[in-house]
Every structure is written in structure tokens, then in C-alpha cells.
C-alpha positions in Angstrom: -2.4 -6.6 -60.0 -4.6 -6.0 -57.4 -4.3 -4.9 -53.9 -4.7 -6.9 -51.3 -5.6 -6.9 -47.5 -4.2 -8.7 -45.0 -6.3 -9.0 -41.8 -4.9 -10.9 -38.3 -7.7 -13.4 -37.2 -6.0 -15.3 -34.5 -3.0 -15.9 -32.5 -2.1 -19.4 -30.7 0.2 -20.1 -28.5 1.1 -24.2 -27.5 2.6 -23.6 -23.8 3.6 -27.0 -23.6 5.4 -26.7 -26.7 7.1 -23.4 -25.6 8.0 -25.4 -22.4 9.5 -28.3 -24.1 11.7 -26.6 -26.4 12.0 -22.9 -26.1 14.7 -21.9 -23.5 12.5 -19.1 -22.3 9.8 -21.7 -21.8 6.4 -20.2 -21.9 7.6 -16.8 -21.1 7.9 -16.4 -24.4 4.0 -16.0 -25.3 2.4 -16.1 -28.3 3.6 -13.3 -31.0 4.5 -10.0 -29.6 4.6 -8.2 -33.5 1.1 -8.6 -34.5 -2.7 -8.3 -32.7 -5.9 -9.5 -33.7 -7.5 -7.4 -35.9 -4.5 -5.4 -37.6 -4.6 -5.1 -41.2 -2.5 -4.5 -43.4 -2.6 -3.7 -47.4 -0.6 -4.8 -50.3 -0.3 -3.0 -53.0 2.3 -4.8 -54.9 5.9 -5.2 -56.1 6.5 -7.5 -53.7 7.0 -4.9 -50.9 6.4 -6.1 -47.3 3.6 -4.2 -46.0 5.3 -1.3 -43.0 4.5 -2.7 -39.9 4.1 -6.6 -40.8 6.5 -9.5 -39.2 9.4 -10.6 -41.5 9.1 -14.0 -40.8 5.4 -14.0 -41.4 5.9 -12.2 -44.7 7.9 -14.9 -45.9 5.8 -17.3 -45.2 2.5 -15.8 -46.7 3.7 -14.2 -49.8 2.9 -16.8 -52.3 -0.6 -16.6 -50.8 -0.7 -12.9 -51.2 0.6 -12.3 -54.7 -1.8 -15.2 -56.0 -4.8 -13.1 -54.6 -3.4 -10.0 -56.4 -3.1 -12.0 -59.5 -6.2 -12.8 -59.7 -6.0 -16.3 -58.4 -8.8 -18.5 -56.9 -9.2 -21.0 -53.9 -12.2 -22.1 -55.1 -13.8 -24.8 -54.5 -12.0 -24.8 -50.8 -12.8 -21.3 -49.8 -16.3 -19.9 -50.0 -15.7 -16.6 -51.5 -13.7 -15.9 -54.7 -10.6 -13.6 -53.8 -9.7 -14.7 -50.8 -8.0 -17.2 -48.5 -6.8 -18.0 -45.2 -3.3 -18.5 -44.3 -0.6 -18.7 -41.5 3.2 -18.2 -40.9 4.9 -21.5 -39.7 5.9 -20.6 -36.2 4.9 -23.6 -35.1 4.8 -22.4 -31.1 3.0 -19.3 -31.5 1.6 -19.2 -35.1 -0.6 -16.3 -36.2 -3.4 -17.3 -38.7 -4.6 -14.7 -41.8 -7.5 -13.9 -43.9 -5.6 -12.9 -47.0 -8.6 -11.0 -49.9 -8.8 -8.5 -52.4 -9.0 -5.3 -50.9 -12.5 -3.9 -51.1 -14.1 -7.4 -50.2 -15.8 -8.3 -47.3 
């Protein structure tokens, strides 16, 4: 297996949304656990990296242990070992670059 870093790219945040349907309306803001640019590494038995969002975790973890498999997203992705996911908040959802550690 290989390791595997996890790297925050973006957070959104739909204010309308949050005002619709959250009862502490866009107060809430986008995710207060994670901030552009943390990374995090994996480096296997299914342990949640210290530090990352539970409810993100779940969310990417099939993405993460295919890349330290050895899977592929090719043809979709341009680069072998990597991908690009996101947890399913779907008011403030916080988008991943998910690669082989080592990899730019």
C-alpha cells in the first residue's frame, strides 16, 4: 500500500442554502474543521488521518484507499495517482486533491 496525501483545495459555502434550511441560517459559514491548504497523509490501515473531519473521512475513504492501492483515474484525471474528491456536505462542502504521496 502506498501512502497517500490529502491536500484541501477549496471550501464553498451556498448562503442561500444555509438560509433556507439551516436553523442557524448563514451564520453557520462554510467548514470550520479544515483550511485551504492543510494536508494530511495516509499511511494506511484504514486510520483517519489526526486532525481530519469525521464526516469528511467517511466520505473520501474509498477514494483514498484506491490511490494507496494502486488504483487509477485515468482517462478522467491527467495524472496517474491521483484524484479529486469532496465530502457531501452539501451547504459547505470542502473539495480534495487526493495523490500518492511524493507526487506533485
Amino acid at each position: 500500500m502506498k501512502k497517500v496525501k490529502i491536500t484541501v483545495l477549496r471550501k464553498e459555502f451556498y448562503k442561500d442554502f444555509a438560509e433556507a434550511y439551516l436553523t442557524e441560517g448563514e451564520q453557520v459559514g462554510s467548514c470550520p474543521l479544515l483550511n485551504v491548504g492543510d494536508t494530511f497523509l495516509f499511511e494506511g490501515n484504514a486510520q483517519m488521518p489526526e486532525g481530519f473531519c469525521p464526516w469528511a473521512w467517511i466520505d473520501i475513504y474509498q477514494s483514498v484507499n484506491a490511490i494507496s492501492a494502486g488504483a487509477t483515474f485515468a482517462p478522467w484525471n491527467r495524472e496517474d495517482g491521483q484524484t479529486i474528491v469532496c465530502c457531501t456536505d452539501g451547504i459547505r462542502p470542502v473539495i480534495f486533491k487526493v495523490e500518492v504521496a511524493g507526487q506533485v
